[in-house]
Each structure stands twice: as structure tokens, then as C-alpha cells.
C-alpha positions in Angstrom: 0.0 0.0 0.0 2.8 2.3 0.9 4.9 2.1 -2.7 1.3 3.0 -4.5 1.1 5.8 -2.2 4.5 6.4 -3.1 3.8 6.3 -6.7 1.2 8.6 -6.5 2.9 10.8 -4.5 5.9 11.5 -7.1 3.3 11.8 -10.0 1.8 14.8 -8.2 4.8 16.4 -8.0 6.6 14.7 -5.3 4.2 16.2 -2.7 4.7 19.8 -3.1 2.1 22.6 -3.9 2.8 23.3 -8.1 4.2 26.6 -8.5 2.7 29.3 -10.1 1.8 29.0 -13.9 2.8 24.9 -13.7 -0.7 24.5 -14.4 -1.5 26.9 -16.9 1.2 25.6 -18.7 0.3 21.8 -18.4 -3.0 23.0 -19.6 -2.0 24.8 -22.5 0.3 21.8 -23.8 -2.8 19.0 -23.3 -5.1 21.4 -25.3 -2.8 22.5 -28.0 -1.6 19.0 -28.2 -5.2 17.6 -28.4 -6.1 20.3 -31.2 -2.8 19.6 -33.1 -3.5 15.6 -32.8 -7.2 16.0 -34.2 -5.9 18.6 -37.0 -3.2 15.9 -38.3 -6.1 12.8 -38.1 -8.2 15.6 -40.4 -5.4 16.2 -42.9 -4.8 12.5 -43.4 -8.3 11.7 -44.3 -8.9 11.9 -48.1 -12.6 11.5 -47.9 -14.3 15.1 -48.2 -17.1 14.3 -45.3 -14.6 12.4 -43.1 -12.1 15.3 -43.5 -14.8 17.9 -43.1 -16.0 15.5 -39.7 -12.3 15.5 -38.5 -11.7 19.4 -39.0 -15.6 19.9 -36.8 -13.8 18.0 -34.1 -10.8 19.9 -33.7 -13.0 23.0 -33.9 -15.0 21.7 -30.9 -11.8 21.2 -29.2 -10.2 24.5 -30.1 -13.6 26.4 -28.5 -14.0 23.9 -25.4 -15.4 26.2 -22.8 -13.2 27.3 -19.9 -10.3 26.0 -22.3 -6.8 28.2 -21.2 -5.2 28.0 -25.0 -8.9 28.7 -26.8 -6.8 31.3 -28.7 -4.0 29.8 -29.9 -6.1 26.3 -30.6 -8.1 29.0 -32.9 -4.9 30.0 -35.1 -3.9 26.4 -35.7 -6.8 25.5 -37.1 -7.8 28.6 -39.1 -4.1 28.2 -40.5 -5.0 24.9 -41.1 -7.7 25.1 -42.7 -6.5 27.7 -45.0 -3.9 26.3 -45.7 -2.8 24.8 -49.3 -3.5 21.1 -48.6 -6.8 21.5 -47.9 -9.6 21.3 -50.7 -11.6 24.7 -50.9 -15.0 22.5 -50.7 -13.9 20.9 -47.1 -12.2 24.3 -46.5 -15.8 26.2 -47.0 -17.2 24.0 -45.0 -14.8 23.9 -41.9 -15.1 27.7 -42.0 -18.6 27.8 -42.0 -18.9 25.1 -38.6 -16.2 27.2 -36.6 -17.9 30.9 -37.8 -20.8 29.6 -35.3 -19.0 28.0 -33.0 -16.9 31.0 -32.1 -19.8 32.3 -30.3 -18.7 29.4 -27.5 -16.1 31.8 -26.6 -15.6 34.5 -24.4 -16.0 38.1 -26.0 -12.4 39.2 -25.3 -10.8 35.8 -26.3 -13.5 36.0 -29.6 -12.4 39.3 -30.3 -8.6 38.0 -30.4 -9.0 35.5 -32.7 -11.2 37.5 -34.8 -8.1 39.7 -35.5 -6.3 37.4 -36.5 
């Protein structure tokens, strides 16, 4: 019982208190990660409706509310979705999901990735 405790222990941190910003930043990798994970399975798909399907996903995970990196999950995928290896049909589409979706956001972090 005592070396699972012991495990546990040393994956929180070894005990102590995390220091200021640890969090933030373990928050902003796992979501950036997530959205960059989702936006390469949507890129590999060749299908129009399964790429389309993918890139929704990622844009769900990009406006998750409460989410730290909302922002910069925005950018990558509006850069990804604009960007050359995308078809303009699955493009049009994607655009047209996350336009909506935006509104998930708060009005200073919406305002940010609208100038962009």
C-alpha cells in the first residue's frame, strides 16, 4: 500500500504545492496537443465528409469552454484550414462550422482570434 502511495505521491509532483503557472502551462500543452493531434487525423483523411467530420472535431476542441489556449487552438486551425493542402469545398465548409461556434467563446478571447 505504501509504494502505490509512493507512486502517487511522485506523480503529483513529489508532494509539493505546483508553482505558479505549472498549471496553466500543463494545460495549455494538453489542449494544443489535443487540437494539433485532431488537425493531423483531419489532414490525413482523403474522404471530403470524413475530413470535413475531423476538422468539426478539432474546432470543438479549439472552442471547449473554460479551455486556457482557446486562442492559440483557434490560429492552428484557421491556419489549417486555410492552408494549401486543404480542398476549398472541405475548407468552406470547416469555415462555416467554426464561424458559429466562435460564439462558444468569451467576447475578449473571440475578439482575439477574430483579429487574427
Amino acid at each position: 500500500m505504501r509504494a502505490l502511495e509512493a507512486r502517487a505521491k511522485a506523480a503529483r509532483g513529489g508532494g509539493r504545492e505546483p508553482r505558479r503557472g505549472e498549471e496553466r502551462g500543463r494545460a495549455r500543452a494538453m489542449g494544443t496537443q489535443r487540437v494539433q493531434d485532431l488537425l493531423a487525423q483531419a489532414g490525413s483523411i482523403s474522404e471530403q465528409k470524413g475530413s470535413v467530420e475531423a476538422f468539426c472535431l478539432a474546432i470543438d476542441a479549439a472552442v471547449e469552454p473554460g479551455s486556457a489556449t482557446a486562442q492559440q487552438d483557434c490560429a492552428l486551425v484557421v491556419e489549417k484550414v486555410l492552408s494549401t493542402e486543404v480542398s476549398q469545398w472541405v475548407c468552406r465548409d470547416a469555415l462555416q462550422y467554426l464561424v458559429p461556434a466562435l460564439r462558444k467563446l468569451s467576447k475578449d478571447v473571440h475578439e482575439k482570434v477574430a483579429e487574427r
